[in-house]
ROSE-153316 format. One record per residue (C-alpha): residue in one letter; residue number from 1; x, y, z. Coordinates in Angstrom, 1 decimal, m for minus. Layout:
<nodes>
+----+-----+--------+--------+--------+
| aa |   i |      u |      v |      w |
+----+-----+--------+--------+--------+
|  A | NUM |      X |      Y |      Z |
...
+----+-----+--------+--------+--------+
</nodes>
This chain:
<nodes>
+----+-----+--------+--------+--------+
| aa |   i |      u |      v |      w |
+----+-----+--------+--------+--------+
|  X |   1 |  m77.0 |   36.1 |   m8.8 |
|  X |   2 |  m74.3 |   37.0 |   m6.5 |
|  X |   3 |  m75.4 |   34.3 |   m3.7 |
|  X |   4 |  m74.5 |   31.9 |   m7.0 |
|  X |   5 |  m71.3 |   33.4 |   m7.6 |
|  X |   6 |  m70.6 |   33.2 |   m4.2 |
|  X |   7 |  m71.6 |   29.3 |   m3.6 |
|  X |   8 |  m69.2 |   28.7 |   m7.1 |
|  X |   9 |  m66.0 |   30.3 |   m5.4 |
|  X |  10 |  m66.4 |   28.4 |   m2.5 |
|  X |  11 |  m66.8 |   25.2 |   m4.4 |
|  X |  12 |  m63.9 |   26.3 |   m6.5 |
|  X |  13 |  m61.6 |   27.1 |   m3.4 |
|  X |  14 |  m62.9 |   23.5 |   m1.5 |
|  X |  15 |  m61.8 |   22.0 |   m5.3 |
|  X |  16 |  m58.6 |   23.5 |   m5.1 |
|  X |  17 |  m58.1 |   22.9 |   m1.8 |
|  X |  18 |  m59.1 |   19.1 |   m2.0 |
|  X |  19 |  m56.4 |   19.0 |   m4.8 |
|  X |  20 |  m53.6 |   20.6 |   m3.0 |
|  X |  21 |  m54.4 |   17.9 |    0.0 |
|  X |  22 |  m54.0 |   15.1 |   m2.9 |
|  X |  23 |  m50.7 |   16.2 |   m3.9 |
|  X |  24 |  m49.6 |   16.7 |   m0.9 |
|  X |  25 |  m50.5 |   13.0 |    0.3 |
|  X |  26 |  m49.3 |   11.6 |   m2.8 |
|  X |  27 |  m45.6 |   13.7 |   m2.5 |
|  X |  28 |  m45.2 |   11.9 |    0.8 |
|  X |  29 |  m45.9 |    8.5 |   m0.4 |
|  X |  30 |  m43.0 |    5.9 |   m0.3 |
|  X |  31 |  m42.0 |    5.3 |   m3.7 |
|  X |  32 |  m39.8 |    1.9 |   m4.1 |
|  X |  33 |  m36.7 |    0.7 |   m6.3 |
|  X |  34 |  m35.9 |   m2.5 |   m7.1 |
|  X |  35 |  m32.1 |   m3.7 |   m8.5 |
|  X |  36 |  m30.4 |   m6.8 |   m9.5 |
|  X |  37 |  m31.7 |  m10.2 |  m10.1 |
|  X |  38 |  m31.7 |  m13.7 |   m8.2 |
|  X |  39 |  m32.9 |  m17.0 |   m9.7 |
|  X |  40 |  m36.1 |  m18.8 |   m8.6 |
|  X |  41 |  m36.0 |  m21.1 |   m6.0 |
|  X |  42 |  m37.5 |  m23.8 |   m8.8 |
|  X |  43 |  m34.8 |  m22.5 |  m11.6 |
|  X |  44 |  m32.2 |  m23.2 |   m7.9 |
|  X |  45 |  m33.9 |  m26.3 |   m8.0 |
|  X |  46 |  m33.6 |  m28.0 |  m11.2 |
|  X |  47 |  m28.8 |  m27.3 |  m10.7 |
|  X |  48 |  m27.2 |  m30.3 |   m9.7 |
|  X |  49 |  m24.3 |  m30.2 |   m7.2 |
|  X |  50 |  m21.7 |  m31.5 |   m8.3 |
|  X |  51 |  m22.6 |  m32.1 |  m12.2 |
|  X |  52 |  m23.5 |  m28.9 |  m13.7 |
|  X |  53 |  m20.7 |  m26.5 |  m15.2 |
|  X |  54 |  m20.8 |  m22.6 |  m15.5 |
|  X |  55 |  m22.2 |  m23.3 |  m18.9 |
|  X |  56 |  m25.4 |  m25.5 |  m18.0 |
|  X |  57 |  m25.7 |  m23.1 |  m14.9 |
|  X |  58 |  m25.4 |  m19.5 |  m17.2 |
|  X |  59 |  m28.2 |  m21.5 |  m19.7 |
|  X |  60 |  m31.0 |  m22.6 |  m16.8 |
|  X |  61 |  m30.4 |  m19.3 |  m14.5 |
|  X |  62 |  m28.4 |  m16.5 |  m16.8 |
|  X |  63 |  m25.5 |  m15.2 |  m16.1 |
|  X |  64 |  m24.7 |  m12.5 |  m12.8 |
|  X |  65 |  m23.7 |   m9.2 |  m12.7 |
|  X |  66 |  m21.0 |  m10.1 |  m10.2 |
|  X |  67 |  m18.5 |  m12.5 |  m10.0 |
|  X |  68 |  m15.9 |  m14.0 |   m7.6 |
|  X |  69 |  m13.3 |  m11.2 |   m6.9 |
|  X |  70 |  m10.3 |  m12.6 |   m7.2 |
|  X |  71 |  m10.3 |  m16.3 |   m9.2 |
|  X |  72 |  m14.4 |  m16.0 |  m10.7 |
|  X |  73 |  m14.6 |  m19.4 |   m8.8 |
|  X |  74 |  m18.3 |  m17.9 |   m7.4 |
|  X |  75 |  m21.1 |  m16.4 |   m9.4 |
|  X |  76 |  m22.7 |  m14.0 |   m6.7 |
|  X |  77 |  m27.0 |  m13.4 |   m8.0 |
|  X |  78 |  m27.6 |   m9.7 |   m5.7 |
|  X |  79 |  m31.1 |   m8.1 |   m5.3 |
|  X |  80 |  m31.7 |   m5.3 |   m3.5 |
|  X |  81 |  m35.6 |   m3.4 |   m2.9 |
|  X |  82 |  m35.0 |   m0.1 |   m1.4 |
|  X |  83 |  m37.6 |    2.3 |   m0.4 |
|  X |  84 |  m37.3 |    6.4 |   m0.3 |
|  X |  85 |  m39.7 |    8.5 |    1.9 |
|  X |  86 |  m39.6 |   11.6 |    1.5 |
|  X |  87 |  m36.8 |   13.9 |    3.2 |
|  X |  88 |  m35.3 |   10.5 |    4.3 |
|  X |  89 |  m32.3 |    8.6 |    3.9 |
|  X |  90 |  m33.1 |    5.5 |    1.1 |
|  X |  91 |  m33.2 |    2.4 |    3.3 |
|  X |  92 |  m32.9 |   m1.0 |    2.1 |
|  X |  93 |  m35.8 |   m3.3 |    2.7 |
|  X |  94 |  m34.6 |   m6.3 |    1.3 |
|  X |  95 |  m31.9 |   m8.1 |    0.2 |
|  X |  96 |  m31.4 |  m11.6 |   m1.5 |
|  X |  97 |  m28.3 |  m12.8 |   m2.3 |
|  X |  98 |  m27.4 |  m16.2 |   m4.2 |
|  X |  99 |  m24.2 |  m17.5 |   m4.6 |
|  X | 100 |  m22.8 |  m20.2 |   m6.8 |
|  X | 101 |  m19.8 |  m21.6 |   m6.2 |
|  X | 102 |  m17.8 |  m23.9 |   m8.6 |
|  X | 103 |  m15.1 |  m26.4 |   m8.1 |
|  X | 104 |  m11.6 |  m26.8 |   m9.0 |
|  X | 105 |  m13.3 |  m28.8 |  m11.9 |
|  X | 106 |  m15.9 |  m26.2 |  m13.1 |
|  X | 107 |  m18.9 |  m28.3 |  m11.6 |
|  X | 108 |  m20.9 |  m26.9 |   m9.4 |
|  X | 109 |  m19.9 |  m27.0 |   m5.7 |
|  X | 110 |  m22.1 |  m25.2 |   m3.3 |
|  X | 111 |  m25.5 |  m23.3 |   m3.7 |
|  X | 112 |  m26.3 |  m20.7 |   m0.6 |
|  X | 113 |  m29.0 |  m18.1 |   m0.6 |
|  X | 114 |  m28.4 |  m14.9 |    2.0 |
|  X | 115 |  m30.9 |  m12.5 |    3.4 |
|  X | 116 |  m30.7 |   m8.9 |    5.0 |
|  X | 117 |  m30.7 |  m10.5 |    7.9 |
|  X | 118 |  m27.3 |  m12.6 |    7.5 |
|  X | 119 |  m25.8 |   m9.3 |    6.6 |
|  X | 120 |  m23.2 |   m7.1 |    8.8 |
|  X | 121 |  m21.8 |   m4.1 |    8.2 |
|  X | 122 |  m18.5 |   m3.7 |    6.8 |
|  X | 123 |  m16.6 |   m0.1 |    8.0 |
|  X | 124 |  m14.4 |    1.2 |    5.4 |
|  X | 125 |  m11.3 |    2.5 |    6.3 |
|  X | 126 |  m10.2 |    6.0 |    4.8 |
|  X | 127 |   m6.6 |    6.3 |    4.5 |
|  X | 128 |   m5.3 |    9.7 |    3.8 |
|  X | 129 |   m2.2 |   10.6 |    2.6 |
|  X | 130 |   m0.1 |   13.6 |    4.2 |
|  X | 131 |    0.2 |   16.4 |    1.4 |
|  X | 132 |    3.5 |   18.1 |    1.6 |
|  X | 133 |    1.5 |   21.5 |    0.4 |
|  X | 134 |    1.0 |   23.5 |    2.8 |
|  X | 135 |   m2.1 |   26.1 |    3.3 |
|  X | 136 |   m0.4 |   28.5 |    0.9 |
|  X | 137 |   m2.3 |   30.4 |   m1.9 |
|  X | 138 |   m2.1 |   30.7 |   m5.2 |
|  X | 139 |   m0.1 |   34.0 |   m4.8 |
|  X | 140 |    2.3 |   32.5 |   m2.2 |
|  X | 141 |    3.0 |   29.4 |   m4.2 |
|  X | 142 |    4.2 |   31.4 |   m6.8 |
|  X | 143 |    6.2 |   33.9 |   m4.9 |
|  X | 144 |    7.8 |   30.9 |   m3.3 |
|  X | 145 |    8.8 |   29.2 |   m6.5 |
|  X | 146 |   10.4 |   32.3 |   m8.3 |
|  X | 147 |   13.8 |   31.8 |   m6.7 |
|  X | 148 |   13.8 |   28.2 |   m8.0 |
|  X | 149 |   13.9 |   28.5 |  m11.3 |
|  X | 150 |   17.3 |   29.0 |  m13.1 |
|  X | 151 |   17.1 |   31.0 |  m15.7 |
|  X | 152 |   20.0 |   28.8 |  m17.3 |
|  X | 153 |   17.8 |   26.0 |  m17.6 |
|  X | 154 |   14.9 |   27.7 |  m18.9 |
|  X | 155 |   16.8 |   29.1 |  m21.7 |
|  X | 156 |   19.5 |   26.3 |  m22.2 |
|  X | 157 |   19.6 |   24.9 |  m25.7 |
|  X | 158 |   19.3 |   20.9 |  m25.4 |
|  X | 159 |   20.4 |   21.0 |  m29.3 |
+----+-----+--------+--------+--------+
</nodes>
């Protein structure tokens, strides 16, 4: 009896075992996101340069979520798939990017798909202002202001 006991904890701890090694595995499996939209190349297909408007293009391939920046004279289709591993950084995998763009006219002018590849980086610049504060606490900042207020204006009548 107690050789069969014995022989079910130690199938019970292998059990366990084999399901902490599971989860485990599974935890550190890349798990993917995908964002945006772009048209098929067949719906890209069936837009004529130079003849369809905004409305025949927003009826055969939607509308996007982005638009030109300044004028709206491009429709920009973005699609990102970026994949998270673990304890890492997300990195984007792909990246499709269709754009539109429309002529003086509203017609169609120009239809260009990007890639990841014809990306670059853009660096940011971070302006920062000068404060005029100084590293003073809350304390000292009050201290400093109680010989600035007149007592005349805090109690003058404006009626």
């Amino acid at each position: 009896m107690t050789g069969q006991l014995g022989r079910l904890r130690a199938g019970a701890i292998r059990f366990a075992g084999l399901c902490v090694l599971i989860v485990g595995v599974t935890a550190c499996a890349a798990t993917f996101r995908n964002h945006g939209y772009v048209p098929d190349e067949t719906d890209l297909q069936s837009l004529t340069v130079g003849v369809d408007t905004r409305d025949t293009v927003a009826a055969s391939v939607g509308r996007p979520s982005a638009s030109g920046v300044l004028q709206g004279d491009a429709w920009y289709y973005v699609q990102s798939r970026v994949r998270n591993f673990a304890y890492r950084a997300p990195e984007t995998i792909e990246r499709q990017v269709v754009a539109i763009s429309f002529a003086e006219n509203g017609t169609v002018a120009n239809i260009e798909r990007f890639g990841l590849e014809d990306g670059r980086v853009v660096s940011l610049s971070r302006r920062v202002t000068e404060s005029s504060v100084r590293e003073f606490g809350i304390i000292q900042q009050l201290l400093r202001n109680f010989g600035n207020i007149g007592i005349g204006d805090a109690l003058a009548d404006d009626g």
